[in-house]
RODO-2510 file (C-alpha; in nm, 4 decimals, decimal comma):
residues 255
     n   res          X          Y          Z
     1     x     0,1804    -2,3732    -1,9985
     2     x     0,4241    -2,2528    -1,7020
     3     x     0,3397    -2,1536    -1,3634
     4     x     0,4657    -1,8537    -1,3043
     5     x     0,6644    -1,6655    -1,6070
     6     x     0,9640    -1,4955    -1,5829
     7     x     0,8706    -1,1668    -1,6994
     8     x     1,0820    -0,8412    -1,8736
     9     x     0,8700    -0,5270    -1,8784
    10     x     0,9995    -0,2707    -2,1867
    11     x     0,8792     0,0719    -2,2234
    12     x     1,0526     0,3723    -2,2492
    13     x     0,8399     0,5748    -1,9994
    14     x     0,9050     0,5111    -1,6686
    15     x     0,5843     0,5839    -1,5124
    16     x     0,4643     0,3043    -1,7538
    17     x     0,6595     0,0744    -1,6097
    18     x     0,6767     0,1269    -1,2684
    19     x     0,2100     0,0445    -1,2882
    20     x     0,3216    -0,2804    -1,5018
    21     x     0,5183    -0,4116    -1,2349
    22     x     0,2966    -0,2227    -0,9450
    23     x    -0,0172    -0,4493    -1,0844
    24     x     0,1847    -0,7702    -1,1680
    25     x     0,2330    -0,8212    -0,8043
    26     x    -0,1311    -0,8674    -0,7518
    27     x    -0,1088    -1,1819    -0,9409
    28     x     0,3023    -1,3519    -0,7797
    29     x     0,1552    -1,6975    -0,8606
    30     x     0,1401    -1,5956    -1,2750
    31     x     0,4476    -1,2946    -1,2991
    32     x     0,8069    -1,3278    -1,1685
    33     x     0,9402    -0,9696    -1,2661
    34     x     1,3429    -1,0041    -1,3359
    35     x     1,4412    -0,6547    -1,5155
    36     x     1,2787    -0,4025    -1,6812
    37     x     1,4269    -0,1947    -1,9909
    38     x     1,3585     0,1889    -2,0629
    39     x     1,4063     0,1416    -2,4360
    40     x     1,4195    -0,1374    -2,7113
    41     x     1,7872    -0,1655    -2,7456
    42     x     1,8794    -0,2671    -2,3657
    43     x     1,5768    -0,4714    -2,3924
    44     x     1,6891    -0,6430    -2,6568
    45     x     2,0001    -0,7414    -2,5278
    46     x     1,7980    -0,8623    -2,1949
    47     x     1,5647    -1,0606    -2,3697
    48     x     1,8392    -1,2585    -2,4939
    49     x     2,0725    -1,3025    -2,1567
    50     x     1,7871    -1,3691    -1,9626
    51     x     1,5492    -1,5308    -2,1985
    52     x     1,2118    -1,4739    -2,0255
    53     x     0,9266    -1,6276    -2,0667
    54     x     0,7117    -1,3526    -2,1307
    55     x     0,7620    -0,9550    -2,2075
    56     x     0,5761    -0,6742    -2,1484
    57     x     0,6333    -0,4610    -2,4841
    58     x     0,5719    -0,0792    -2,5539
    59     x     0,5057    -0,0677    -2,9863
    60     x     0,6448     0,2930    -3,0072
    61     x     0,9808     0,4102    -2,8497
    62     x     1,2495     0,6343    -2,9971
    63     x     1,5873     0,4246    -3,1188
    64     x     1,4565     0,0332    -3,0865
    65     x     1,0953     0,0187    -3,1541
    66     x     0,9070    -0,2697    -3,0336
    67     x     0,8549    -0,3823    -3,4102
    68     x     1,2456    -0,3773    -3,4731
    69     x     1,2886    -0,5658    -3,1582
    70     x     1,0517    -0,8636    -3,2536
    71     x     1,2785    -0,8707    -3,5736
    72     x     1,5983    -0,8739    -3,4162
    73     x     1,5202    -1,1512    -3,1018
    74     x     1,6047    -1,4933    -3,1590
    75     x     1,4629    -1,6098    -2,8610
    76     x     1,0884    -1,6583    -2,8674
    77     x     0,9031    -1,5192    -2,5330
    78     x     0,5064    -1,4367    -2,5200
    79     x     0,4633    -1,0912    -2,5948
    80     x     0,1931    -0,8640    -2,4712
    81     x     0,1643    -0,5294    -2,5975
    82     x     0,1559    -0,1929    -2,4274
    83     x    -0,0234     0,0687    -2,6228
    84     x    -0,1942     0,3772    -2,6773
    85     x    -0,3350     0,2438    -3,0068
    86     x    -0,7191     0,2289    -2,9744
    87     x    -0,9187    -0,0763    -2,9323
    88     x    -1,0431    -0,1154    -3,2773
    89     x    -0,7008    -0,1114    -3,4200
    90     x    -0,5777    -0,3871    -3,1990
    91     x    -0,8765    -0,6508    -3,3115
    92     x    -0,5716    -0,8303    -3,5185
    93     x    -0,4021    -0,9443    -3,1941
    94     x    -0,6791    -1,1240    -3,0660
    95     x    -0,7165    -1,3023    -3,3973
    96     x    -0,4165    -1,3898    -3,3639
    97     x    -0,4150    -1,4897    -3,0082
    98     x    -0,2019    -1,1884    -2,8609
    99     x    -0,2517    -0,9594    -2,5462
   100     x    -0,2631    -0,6144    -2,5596
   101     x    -0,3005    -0,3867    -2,2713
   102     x    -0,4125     0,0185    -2,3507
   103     x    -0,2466     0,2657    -2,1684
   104     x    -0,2864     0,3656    -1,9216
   105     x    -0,2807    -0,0043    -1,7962
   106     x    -0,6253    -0,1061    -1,5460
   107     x    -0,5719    -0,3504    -1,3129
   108     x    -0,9247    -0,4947    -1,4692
   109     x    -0,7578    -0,5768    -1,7701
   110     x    -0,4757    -0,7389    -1,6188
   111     x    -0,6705    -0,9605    -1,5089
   112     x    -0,8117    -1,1061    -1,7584
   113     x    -0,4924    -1,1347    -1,9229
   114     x    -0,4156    -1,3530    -1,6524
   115     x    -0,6768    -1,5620    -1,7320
   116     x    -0,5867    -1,6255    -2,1072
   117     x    -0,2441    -1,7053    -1,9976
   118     x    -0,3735    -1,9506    -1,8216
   119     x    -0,4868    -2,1077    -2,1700
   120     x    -0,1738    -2,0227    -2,3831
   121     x     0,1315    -2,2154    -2,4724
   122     x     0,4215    -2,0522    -2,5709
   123     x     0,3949    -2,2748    -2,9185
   124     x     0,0783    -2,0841    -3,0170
   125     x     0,2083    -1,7514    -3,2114
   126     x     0,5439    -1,7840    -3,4420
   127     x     0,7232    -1,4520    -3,4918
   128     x     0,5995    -1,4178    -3,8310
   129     x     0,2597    -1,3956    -3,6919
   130     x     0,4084    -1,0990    -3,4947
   131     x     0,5579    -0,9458    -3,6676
   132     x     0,2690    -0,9149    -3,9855
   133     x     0,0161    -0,8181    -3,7453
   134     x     0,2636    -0,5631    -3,5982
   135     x     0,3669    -0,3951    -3,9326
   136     x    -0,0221    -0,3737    -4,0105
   137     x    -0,0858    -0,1494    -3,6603
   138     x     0,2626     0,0552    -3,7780
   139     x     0,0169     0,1890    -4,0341
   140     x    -0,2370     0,3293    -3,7981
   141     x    -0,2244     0,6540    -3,6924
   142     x    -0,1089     0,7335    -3,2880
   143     x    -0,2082     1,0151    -3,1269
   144     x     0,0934     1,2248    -2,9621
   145     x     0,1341     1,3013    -2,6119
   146     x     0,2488     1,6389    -2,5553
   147     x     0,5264     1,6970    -2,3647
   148     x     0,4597     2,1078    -2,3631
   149     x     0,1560     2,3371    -2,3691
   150     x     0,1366     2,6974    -2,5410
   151     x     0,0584     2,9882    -2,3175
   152     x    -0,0379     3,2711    -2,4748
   153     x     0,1063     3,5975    -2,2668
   154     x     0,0111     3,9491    -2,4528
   155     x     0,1914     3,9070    -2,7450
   156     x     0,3862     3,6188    -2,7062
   157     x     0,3901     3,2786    -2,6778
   158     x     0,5269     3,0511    -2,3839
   159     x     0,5471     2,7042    -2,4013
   160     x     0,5090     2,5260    -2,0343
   161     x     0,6635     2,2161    -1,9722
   162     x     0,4275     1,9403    -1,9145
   163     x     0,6682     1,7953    -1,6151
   164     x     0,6132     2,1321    -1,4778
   165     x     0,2664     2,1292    -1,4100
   166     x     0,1021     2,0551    -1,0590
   167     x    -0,2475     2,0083    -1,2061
   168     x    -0,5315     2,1740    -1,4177
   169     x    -0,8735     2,3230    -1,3027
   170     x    -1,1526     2,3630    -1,5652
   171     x    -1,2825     2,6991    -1,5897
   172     x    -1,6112     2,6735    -1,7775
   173     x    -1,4980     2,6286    -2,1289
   174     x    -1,1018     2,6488    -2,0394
   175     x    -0,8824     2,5329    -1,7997
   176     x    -0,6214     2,7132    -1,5467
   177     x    -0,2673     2,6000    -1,5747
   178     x    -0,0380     2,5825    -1,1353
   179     x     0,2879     2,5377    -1,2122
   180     x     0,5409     2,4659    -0,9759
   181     x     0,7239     2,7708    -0,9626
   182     x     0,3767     2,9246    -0,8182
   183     x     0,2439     3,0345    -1,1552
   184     x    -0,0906     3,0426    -1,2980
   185     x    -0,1614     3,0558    -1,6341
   186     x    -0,5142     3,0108    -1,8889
   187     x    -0,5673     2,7528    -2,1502
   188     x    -0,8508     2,8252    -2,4087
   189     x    -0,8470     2,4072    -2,4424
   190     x    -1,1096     2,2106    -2,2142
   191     x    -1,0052     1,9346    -1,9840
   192     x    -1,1371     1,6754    -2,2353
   193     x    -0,8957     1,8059    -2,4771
   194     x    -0,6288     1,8570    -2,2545
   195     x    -0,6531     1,5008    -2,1205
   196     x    -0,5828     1,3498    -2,4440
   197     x    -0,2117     1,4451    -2,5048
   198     x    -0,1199     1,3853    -2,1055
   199     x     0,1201     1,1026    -1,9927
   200     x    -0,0054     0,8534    -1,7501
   201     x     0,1071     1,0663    -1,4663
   202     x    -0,2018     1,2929    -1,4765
   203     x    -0,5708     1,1200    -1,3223
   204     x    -0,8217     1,3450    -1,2728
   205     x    -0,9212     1,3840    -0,9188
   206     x    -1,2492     1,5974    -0,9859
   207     x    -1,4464     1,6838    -1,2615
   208     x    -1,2965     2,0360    -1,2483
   209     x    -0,9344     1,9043    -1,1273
   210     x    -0,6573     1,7217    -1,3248
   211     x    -0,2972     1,6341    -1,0790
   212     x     0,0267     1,5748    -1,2073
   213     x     0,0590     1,2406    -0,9558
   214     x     0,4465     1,2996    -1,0405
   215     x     0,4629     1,5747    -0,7946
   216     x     0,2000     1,4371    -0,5441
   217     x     0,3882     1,4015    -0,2051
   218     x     0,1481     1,2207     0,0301
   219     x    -0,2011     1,1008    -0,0087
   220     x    -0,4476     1,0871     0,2868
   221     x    -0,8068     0,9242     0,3387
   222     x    -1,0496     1,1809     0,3777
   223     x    -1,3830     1,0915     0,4461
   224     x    -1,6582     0,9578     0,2314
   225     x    -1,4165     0,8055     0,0034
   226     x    -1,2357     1,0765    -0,0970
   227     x    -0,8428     1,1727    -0,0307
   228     x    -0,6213     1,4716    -0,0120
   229     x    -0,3854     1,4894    -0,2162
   230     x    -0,0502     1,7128    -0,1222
   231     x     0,1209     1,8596    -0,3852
   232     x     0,5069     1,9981    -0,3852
   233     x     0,5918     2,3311    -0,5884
   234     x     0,6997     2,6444    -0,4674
   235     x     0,4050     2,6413    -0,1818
   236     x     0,2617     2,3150    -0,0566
   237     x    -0,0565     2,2563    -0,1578
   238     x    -0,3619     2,0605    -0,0644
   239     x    -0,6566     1,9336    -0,3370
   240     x    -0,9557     1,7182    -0,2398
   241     x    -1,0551     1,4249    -0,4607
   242     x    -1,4192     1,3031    -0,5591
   243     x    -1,5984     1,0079    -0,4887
   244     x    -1,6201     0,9243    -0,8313
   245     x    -1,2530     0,8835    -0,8931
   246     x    -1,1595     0,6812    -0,5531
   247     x    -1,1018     0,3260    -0,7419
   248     x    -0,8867     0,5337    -0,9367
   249     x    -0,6413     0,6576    -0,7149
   250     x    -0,6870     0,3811    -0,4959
   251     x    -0,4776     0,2390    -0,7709
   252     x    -0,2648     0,4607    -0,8416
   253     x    -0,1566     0,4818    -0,4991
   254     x    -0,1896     0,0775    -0,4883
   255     x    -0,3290     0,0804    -0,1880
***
């Protein structure tokens, strides 16, 4: 075992990345960040110059994946996997003694990842064992995230940008779309549904409210533990978080 591992975080979504290294720094003893890579090809070539002791490792991304990576590496860092597969998919890497960590990433979780590092040597898992447990997951199906939502206006059909949107208010059985050109527009899909296509970005505030954190501009205690949360677009905007989601944002935040 090491005491502190140098540590490469790949993952081609930015907002992914930036939490991974966010929550690392809770734990400085255990993670010594030196790069991070938005895809599998520059990571690739990192892994290999800097030859890390550990890597943080999205499965999907366009051009590299993180399966063709693992094949191409010669050098042999721990790997623990960043994924949106579900849990019961991802039995085979404990069996195998491999981390995973579900998006989006829980500080929680990190933690106890910390804890098995503590009790694994970086002899324990060839690349074989990687690699077969790896091509097995390839199999399983991944839900998309949507990067654009239909809007149905009269006749036609508009398609919204998801990096567009402030947030998302339920509306009984639908939801209202704020954009940030000042727009409002109705979904006939619930905030349950809704929530399961959306990037890590979006944390709902509220049970009615869902915020686009990638256009929050300032977040202020309120009381009770709750916050404001100030939102950019064509008019500043102001939204007031629950109790209920306060750990939450807390984190997001990392405050």
């Amino acid at each position: 075992m090491v005491d502190r591992y140098t540590t490469l975080v790949i993952d081609d979504e930015k907002s992914a990345r930036d939490r991974i290294i966010r929550l690392t720094k809770h734990f400085p003893d255990t993670f010594e960040i030196i790069g991070e890579a938005p895809n599998g090809t520059i990571g690739l070539e990192m892994i290999e110059n800097l030859q890390p002791d550990l890597i943080f490792l999205d499965i999907q991304m366009p051009g590299l994946s993180g399966f063709e990576l693992l094949e191409r590496m010669t050098a042999a860092p721990l790997v623990i996997f960043c994924t949106a597969y579900d849990e019961y998919a991802l039995k085979a890497f404990e069996a195998n003694g491999i981390d995973y960590l579900l998006k989006p990433l829980q500080l929680n979780r990190l933690t106890q990842t910390v804890a098995k590092l503590e009790q694994v040597s970086t002899s324990t898992i060839s690349k074989k064992e990687l690699l077969d447990v790896l091509k097995d997951l390839q199999q399983q199906p991944q839900e998309k995230k949507a990067t654009s939502f239909t809007i149905k206006k009269g006749d036609r059909m508009v398609l919204l940008k998801i990096a567009d949107i402030l947030y998302f208010e339920a509306s009984e059985k639908y939801a209202y779309i704020y954009d940030n050109k000042g727009n409002k527009h109705l979904t006939e899909q619930s905030l349950i549904q809704i929530s399961k296509s959306l990037p890590d970005s979006f944390i709902r505030i509220h049970r009615s409210l869902m915020v686009n954190f990638d256009h929050v501009t300032e977040v202020q205690k309120y009381f009770n533990r709750r916050f404001v949360i100030h939102l950019d677009g064509k008019e500043p905007l102001k939204l007031i978080s629950a109790r209920s989601a306060y750990e939450q944002i807390k984190e997001k935040i990392n405050i």
